[in-house]
BADOZA-689660 format. One record per atom (N, C-alpha, C): residue number from 0; x negated, y negated, z negated. Coordinates in steps of 0.1 Angstrom, whole numbers. Each point is the difference from the previous one (the first is absolute). Last residue first. Layout:
N
   num      c1      c2      c3
   NUM       X       Y       Z
...
END
This chain:
285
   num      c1      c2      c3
   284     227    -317    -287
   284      15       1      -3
   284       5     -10      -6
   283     -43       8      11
   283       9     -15       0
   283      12       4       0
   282     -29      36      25
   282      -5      -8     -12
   282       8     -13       4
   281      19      35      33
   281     -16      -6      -3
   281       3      -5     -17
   280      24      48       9
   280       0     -15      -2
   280      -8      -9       2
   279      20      52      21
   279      -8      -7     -11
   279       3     -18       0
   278      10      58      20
   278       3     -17       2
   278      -6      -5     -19
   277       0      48      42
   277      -3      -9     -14
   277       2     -13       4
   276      11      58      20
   276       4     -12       1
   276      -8     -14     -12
   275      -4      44      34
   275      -4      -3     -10
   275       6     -16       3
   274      19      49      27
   274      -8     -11      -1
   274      -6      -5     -12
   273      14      52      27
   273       0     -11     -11
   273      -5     -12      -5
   272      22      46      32
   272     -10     -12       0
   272       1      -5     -12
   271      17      45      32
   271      -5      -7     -12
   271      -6     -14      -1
   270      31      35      42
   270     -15      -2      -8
   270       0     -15      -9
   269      36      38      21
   269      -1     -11      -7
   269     -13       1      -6
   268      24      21      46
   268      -5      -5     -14
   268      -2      -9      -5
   267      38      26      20
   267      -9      -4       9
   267     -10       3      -7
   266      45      14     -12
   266       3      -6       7
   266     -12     -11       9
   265      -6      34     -34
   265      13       4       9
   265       3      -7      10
   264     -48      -3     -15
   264      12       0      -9
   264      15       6       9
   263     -59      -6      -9
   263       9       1      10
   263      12       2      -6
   262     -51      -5     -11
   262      12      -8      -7
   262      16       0       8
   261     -41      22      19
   261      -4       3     -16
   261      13     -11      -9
   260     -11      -7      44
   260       6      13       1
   260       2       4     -20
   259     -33     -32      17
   259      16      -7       3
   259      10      10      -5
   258     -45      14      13
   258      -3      -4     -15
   258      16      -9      -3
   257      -2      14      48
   257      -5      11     -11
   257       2      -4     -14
   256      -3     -33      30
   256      12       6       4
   256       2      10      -2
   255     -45     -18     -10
   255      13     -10      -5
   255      14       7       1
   254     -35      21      27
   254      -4       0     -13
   254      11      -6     -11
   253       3      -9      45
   253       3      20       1
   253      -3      -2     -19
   252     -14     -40      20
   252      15       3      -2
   252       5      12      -2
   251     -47     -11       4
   251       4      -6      -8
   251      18       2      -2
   250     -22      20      38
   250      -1       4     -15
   250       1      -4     -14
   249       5     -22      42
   249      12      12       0
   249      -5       7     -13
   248     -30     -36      11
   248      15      -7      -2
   248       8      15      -5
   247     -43       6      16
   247       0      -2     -17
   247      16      -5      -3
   246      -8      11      47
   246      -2      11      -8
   246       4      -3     -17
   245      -5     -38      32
   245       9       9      -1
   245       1      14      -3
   244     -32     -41     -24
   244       1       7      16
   244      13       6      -1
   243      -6     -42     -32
   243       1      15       0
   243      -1       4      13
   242      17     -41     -14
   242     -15       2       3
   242      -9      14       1
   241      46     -12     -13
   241       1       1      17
   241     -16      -5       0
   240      11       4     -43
   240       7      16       1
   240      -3       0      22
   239      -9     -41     -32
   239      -8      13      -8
   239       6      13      13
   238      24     -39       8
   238      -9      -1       3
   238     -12      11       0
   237      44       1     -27
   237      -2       7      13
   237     -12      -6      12
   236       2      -8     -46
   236       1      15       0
   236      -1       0      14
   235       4     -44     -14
   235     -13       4      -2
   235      -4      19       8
   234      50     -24      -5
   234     -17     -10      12
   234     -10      10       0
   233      49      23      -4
   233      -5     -10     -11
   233     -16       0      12
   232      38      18      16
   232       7     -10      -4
   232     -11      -8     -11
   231      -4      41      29
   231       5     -10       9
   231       3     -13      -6
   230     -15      43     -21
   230      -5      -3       8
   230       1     -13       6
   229      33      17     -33
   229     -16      -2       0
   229      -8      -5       3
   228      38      12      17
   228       4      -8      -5
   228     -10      -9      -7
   227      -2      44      22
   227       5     -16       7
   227       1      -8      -7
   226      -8      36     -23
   226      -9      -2       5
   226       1     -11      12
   225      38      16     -22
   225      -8      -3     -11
   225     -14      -4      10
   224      32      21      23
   224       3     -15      -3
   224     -11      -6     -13
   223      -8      52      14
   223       0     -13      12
   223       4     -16      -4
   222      11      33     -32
   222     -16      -1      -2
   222      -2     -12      18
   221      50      -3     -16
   221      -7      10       4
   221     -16      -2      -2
   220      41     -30     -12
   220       5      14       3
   220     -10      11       4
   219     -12     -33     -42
   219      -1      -3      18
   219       6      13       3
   218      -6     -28     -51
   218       5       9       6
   218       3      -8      18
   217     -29     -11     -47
   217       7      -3      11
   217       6       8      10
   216      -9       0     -58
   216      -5       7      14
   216      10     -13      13
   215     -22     -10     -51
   215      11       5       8
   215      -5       6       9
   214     -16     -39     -42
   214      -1      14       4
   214      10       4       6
   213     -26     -43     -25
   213      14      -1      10
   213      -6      19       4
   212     -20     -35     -42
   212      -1      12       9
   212      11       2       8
   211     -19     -38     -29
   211       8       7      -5
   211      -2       9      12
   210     -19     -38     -34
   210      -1       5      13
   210      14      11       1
   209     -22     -51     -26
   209      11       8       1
   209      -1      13      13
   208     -31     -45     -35
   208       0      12       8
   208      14       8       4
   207     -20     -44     -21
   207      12       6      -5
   207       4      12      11
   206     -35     -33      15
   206       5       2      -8
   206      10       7       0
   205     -42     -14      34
   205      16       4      -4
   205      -2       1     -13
   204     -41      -8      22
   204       5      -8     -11
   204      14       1       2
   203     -29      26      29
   203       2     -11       8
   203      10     -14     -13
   202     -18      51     -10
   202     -10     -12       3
   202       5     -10       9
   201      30      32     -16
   201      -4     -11     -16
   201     -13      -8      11
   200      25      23      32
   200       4      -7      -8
   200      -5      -9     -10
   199     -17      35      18
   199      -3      -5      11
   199       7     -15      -6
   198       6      36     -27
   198     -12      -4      -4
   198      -6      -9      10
   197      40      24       3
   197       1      -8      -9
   197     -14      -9      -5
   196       7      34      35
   196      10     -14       2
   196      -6      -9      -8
   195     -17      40      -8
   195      -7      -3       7
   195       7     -11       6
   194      14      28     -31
   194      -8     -10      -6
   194      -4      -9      12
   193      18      50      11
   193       2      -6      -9
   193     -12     -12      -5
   192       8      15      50
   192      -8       6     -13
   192       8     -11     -14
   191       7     -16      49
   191       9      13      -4
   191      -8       6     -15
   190     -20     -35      30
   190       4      -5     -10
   190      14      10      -8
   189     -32       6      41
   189      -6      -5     -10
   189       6       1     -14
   188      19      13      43
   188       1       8     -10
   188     -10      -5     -15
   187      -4     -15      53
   187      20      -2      -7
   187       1       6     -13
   186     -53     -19      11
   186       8      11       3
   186      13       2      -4
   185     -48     -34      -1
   185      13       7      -1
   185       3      13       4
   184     -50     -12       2
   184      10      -2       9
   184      12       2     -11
   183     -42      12      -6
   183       0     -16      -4
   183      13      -2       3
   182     -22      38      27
   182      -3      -4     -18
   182       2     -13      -1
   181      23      22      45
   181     -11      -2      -5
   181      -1      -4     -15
   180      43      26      21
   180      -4     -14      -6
   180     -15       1      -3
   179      16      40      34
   179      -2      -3     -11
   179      -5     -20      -4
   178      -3      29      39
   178      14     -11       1
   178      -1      -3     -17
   177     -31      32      16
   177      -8      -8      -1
   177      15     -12       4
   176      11      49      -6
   176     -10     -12     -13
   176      -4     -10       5
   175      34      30      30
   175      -9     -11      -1
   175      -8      -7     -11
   174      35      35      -2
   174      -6       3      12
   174     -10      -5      10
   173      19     -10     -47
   173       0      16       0
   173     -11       5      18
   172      25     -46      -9
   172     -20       2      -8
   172      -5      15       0
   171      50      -5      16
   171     -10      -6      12
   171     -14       5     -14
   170      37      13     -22
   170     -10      12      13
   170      -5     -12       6
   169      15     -22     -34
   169      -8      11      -5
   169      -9      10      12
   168      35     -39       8
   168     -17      -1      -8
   168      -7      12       0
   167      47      11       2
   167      -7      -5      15
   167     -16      -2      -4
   166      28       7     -37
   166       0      13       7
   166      -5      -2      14
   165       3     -36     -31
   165     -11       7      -2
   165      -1      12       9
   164      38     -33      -3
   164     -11       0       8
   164     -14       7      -3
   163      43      14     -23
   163       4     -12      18
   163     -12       2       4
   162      -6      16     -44
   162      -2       9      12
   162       4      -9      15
   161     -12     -13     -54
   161      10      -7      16
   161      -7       8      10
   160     -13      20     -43
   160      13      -3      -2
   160       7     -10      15
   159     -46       9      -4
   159       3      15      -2
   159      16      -3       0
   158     -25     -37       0
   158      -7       9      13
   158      13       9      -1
   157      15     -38     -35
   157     -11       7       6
   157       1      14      11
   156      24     -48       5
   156      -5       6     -13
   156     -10      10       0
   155      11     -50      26
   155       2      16       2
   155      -3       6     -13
   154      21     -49      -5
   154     -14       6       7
   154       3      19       7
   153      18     -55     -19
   153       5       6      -1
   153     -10       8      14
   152       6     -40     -38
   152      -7       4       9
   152       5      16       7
   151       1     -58     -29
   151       6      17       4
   151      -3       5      11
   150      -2     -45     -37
   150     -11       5      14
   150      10      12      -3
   149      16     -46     -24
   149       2      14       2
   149     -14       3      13
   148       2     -50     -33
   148       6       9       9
   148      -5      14       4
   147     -20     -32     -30
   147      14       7     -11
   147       7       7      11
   146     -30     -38      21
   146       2       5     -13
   146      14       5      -4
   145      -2      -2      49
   145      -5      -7     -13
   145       2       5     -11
   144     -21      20      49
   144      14       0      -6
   144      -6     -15     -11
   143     -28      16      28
   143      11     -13      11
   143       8       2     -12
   142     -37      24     -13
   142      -6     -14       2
   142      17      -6       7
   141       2      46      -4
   141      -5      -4     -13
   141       0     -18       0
   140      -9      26      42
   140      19       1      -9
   140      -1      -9      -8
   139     -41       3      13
   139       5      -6       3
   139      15      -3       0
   138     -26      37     -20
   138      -3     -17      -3
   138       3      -8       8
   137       7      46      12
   137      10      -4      -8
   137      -1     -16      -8
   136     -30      14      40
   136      13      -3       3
   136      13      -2     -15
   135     -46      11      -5
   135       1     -13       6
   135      13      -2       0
   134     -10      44      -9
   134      -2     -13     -15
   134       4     -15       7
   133       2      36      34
   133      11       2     -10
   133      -6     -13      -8
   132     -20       6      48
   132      -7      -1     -18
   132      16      -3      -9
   131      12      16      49
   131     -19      -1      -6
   131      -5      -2     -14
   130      53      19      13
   130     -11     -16      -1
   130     -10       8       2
   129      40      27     -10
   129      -5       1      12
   129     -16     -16       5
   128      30      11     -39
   128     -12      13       0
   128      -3       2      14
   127      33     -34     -15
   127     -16       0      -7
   127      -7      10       3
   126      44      -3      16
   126     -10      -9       7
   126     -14       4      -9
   125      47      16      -4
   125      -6       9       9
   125     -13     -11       6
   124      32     -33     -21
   124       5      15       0
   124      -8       7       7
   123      -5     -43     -31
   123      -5       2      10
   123       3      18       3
   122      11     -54     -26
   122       0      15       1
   122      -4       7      12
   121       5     -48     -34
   121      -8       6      11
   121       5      12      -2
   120      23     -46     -25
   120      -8      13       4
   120      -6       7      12
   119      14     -44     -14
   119       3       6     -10
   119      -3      12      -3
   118     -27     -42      28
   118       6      12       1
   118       5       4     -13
   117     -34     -31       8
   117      14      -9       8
   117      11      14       3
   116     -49      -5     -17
   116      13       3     -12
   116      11      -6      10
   115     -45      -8      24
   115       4       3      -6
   115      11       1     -14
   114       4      -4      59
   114      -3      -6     -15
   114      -6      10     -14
   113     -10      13      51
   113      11       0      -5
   113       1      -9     -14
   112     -20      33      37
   112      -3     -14       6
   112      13      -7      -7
   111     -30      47     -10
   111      12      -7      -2
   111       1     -15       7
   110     -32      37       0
   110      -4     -11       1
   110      13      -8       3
   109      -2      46      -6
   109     -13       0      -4
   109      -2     -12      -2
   108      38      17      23
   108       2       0     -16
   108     -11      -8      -6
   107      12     -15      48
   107     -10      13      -5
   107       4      -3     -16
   106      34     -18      42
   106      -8      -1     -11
   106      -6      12      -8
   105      43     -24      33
   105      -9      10       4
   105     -13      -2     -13
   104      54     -11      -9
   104     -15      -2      10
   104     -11       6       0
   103      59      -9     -12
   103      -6      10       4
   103     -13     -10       5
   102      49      -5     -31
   102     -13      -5      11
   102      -7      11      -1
   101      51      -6     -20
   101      -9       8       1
   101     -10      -6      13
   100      43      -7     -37
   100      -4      -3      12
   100     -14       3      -1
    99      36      21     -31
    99     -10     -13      -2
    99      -3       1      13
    98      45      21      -1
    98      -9       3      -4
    98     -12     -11       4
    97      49       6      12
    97      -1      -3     -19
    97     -10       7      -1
    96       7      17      48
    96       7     -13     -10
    96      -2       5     -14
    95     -41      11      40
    95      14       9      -7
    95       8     -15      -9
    94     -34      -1      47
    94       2      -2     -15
    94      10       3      -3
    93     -23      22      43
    93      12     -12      -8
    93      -4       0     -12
    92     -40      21      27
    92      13       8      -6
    92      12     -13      -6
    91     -47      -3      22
    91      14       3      10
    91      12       4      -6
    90     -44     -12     -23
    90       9     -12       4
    90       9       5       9
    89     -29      37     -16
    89       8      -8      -8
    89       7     -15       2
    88     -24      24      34
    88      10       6      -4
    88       7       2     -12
    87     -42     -30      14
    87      13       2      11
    87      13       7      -4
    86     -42       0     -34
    86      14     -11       7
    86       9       1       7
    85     -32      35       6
    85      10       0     -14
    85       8     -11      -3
    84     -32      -2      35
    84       6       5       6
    84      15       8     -13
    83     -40     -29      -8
    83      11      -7       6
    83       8       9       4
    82     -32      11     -43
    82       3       4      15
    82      12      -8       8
    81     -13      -7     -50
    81     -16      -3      12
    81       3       5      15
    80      38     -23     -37
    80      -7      17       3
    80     -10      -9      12
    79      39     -16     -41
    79     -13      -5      10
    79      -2       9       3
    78      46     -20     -21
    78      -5      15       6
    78     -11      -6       7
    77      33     -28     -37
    77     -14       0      11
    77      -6      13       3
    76      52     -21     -22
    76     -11      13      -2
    76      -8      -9      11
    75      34     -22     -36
    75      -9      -4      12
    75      -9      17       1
    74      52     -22     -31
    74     -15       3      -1
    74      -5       0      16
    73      46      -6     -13
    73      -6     -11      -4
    73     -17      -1       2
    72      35      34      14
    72      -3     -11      10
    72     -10     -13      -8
    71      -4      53     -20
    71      15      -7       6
    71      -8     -17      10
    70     -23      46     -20
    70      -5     -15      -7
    70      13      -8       6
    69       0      44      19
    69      -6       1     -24
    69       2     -14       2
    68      -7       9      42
    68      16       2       0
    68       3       3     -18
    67     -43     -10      20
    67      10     -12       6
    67      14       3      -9
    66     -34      36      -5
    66      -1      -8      -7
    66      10     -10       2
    65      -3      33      32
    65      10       2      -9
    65      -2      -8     -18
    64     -21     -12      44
    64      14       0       0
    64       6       8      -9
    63     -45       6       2
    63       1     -19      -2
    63      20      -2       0
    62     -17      42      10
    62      -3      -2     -17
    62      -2     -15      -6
    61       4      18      50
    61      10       8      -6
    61      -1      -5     -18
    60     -28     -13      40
    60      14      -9      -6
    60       9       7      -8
    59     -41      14      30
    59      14      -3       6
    59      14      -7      -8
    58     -49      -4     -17
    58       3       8       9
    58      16      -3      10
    57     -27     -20     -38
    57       7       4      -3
    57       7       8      12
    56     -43     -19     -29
    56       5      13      11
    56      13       3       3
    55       0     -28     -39
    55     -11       3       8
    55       4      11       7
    54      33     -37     -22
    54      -2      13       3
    54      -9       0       6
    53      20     -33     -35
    53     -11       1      13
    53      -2      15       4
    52      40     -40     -25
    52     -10      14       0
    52      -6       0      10
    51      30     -34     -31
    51      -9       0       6
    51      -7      11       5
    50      48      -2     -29
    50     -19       0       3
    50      -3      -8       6
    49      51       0     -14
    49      -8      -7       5
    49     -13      -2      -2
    48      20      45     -19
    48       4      -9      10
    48      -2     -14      -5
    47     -29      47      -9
    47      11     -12     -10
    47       5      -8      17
    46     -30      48      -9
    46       1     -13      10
    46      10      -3      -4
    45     -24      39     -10
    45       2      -6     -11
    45       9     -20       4
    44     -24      48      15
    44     -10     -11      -2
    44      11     -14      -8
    43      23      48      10
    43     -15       1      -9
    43      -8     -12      -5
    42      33      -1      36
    42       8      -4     -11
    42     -13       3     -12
    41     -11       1      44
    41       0     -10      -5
    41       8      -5     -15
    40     -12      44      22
    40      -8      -9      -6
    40       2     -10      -4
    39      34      26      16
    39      -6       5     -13
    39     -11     -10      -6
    38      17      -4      41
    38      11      -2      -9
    38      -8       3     -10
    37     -20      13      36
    37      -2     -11      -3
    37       7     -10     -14
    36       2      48      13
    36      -7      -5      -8
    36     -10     -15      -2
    35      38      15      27
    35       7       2      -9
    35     -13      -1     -12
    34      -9      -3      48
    34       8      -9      -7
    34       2       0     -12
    33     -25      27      28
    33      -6      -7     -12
    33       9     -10      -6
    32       2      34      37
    32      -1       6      -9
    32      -1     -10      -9
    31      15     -12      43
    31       6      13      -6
    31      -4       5     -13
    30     -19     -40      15
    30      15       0       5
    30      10      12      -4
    29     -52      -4       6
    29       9      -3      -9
    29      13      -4      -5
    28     -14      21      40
    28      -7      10     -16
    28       7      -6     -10
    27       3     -26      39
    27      12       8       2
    27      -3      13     -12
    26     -31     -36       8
    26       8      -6      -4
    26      13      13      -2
    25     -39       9      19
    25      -3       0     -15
    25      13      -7      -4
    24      -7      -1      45
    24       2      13      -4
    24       2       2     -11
    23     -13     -39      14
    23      20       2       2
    23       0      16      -3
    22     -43     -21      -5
    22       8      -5      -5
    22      14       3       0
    21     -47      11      12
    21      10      10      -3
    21      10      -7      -7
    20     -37     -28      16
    20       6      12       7
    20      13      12       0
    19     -21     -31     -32
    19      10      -8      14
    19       1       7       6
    18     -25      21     -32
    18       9      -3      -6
    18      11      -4      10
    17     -47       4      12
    17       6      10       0
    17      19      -3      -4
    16     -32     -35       4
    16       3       7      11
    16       7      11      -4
    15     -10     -19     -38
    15       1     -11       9
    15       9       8       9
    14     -31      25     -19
    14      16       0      -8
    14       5      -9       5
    13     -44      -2      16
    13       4      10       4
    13      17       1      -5
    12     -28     -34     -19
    12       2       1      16
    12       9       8       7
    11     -19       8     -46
    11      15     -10       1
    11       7      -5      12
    10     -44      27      -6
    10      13       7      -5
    10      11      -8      -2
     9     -37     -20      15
     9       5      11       8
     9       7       6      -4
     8     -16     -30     -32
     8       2      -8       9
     8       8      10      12
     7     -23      23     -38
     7      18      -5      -5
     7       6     -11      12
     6     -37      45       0
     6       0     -15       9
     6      13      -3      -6
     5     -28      42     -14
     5       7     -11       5
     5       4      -9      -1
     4     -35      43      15
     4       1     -12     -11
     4      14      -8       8
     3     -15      52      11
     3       3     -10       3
     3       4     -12      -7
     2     -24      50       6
     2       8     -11      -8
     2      -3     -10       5
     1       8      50      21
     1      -6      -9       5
     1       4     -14     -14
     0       2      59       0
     0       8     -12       0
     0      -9     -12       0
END
C-alpha cells in the first residue's frame, strides 16, 4: 500500500467537486432516507423560535428546512455549503408556509465569511466528519454563534453499527487499500466511538455537554436497491467505487450484494445504521 500524505487544501478541493457533482443524486438519498432524522436533530439541538440559525454543509436543505420550520416566521435559517451544485438543489425547493425564511451561500466551514456571535446557533447534519480539519471547522461554529448560543452536530456512528455505508467502504478498501483515508485524514466514522464527539467538542470550549445516539434500520426492497441507492446517491463512495477498474467495480458489488443478504427480510432488507448526535454551549451563557 502506497502512503500518501494529506493535503486538507486537496481534500476540500476535491469534496467541492465531488459533492456538486452528485448533487441531485444525493438529494433523492436524502429525501428518502434522512428526513425524519433531520426532524430529530433539530429537535435534539434545541432551536427556540425567533433564532438566528446557521446550517453548515447544508446540502440539499433537508436540515436547514426542517430547522426554518422549529423556529416559525419570526426567526432567520442561513444554509452555507462548499458545493454549488448542493445550493442549487436546496434553493429549488419553495419555501414551506409559517416557516423562518431561508438564505443560501456558497462558503468553506473552515473560513466562515461571517460575523462573529451574530448566530443563536449552529448546526451541522452529516458535515463534521466529512471537513479537512474538524477542530477548525467546529471553532468556527463556535466563533459565529453568541455567547450562551447552541453548536449541534450531527455524525456517523460507529464502523460496525452504520452498516448503510460501511457495507460499501468496506469492500471498495477491501479491494483497493490504497482508497484507504491517508494518516492524518478524517474519516465519516471518526466521530462514531464513544467520547470521541464529545472531546472534539470540549476542545472547541462547548459546554454543558449533551449526546445521544440515533439507531435503525433503513429498509430497501431488494440487496439491488440497497446498492443503488448507495452507490449512486452519496459523493465520496461512489467516486471511491468508479475509480476502480471494471473487474474491481463487479467484485465490489457481488461482495456487498452478498454481505446485504445477511439482513434480508420478508419483504427486502433491512440494513442498520446509526448516527451520533452532541450539542453544547459556547461560554457566556
Amino acid at each position: 500500500m502506497k502512503e500518501t500524505a494529506f493535503d486538507p487544501a486537496a481534500h476540500t478541493a476535491e469534496a467541492k467537486e465531488v459533492w456538486s457533482e452528485s448533487a441531485e443524486r444525493y438529494e433523492k438519498l436524502s429525501n428518502s432516507l434522512f428526513a425524519k432524522t433531520a426532524e430529530e436533530f433539530v429537535e435534539f439541538a434545541g432551536l427556540r423560535k425567533k433564532w438566528r440559525v446557521l446550517d453548515v454543509a447544508c446540502g440539499p436543505g433537508i436540515a436547514t428546512r426542517a430547522a426554518a420550520a422549529r423556529i416559525d416566521e419570526k426567526g432567520s435559517v442561513l444554509g452555507v455549503d462548499l458545493a454549488p451544485g448542493m445550493l442549487a438543489r436546496a434553493k429549488a425547493v419553495p419555501a414551506a408556509k409559517r416557516c423562518a425564511p431561508i438564505e443560501y451561500a456558497e462558503m468553506d466551514v473552515h473560513d466562515l465569511k461571517l460575523e462573529t456571535g451574530s448566530f443563536d446557533a449552529a448546526i451541522s447534519q452529516l458535515g463534521l466528519m466529512l471537513f479537512a480539519q474538524p477542530d477548525k471547522a467546529l471553532a468556527e461554529m463556535v466563533r459565529v454563534v453568541k455567547p450562551g448560543g447552541v453548536v449541534a452536530c450531527l455524525v456517523q456512528g460507529r464502523r460496525e453499527k452504520m452498516l448503510f455505508t460501511s457495507l460499501v467502504l468496506h469492500a471498495i478498501t477491501e479491494c483497493d487499500p490504497d482508497l484507504r483515508a491517508p494518516y492524518g485524514a478524517p474519516t465519516i466514522y471518526s466521530f462514531g466511538p464513544d467520547g470521541a464527539l464529545e472531546a472534539a467538542f470540549a476542545r472547541a470550549g462547548l459546554q454543558e455537554l449533551s449526546t445521544k445516539r440515533l439507531n435503525g434500520t433503513f429498509r430497501f426492497a431488494s440487496p439491488e436497491e440497497y446498492w443503488t441507492t448507495m452507490t449512486e446517491g452519496a459523493g465520496r463512495t461512489g467516486a471511491m467505487l468508479r475509480s476502480l477498474d471494471e473487474k474491481g467495480q463487479a467484485w465490489v458489488k457481488k461482495t456487498v450484494l452478498r454481505r446485504a443478504l445477511k439482513n434480508k427480510t420478508r419483504s427486502g432488507v433491512e440494513i442498520p445504521y446509526e448516527f451520533m448526535m452532541a450539542r453544547g454551549f459556547k461560554a457566556g451563557r
